[in-house]
N, C-alpha and C positions, 0 to 999 in steps of 0.2 A: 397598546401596540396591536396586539390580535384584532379589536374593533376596525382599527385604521385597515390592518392589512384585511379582514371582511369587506371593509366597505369599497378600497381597490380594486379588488377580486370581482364583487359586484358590478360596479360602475365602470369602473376603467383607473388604465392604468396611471399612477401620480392627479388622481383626482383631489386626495388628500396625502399632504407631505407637511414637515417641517420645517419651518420658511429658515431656519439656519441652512438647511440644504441647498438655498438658493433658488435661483428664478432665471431659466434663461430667456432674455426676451428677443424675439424674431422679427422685432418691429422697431420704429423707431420715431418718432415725431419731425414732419415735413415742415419747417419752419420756414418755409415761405408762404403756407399756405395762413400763421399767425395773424391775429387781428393787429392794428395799431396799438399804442399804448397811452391811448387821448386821457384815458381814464386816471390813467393810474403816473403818468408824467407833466407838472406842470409847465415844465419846458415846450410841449406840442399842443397846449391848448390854444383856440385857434383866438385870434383878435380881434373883438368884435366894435366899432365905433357908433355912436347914435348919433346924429346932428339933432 
């Protein structure tokens, strides 16, 4: 604990914590900006025909 609270004091603050403490996050993921899911759905792969 003394290490941790050195190494805060150093660095900065909640640099190191105990992830039981939690995490808040101030961000969020834009899902429009998502790729399609060609890869990973064989319902949207695309149909391809050869004469």
């Amino acid at each position: 604990m003394s290490a941790m609270d050195s190494l805060n004091s150093r660095i900065g603050s909640r640099t190191l914590f105990y992830t039981g403490s939690g995490i808040k996050r101030t961000w969020s993921a834009v899902s429009s900006l998502k790729s399609p899911p060609y890869s990973t759905d064989w319902g949207r792969l695309m149909k391809v025909w050869a004469k």
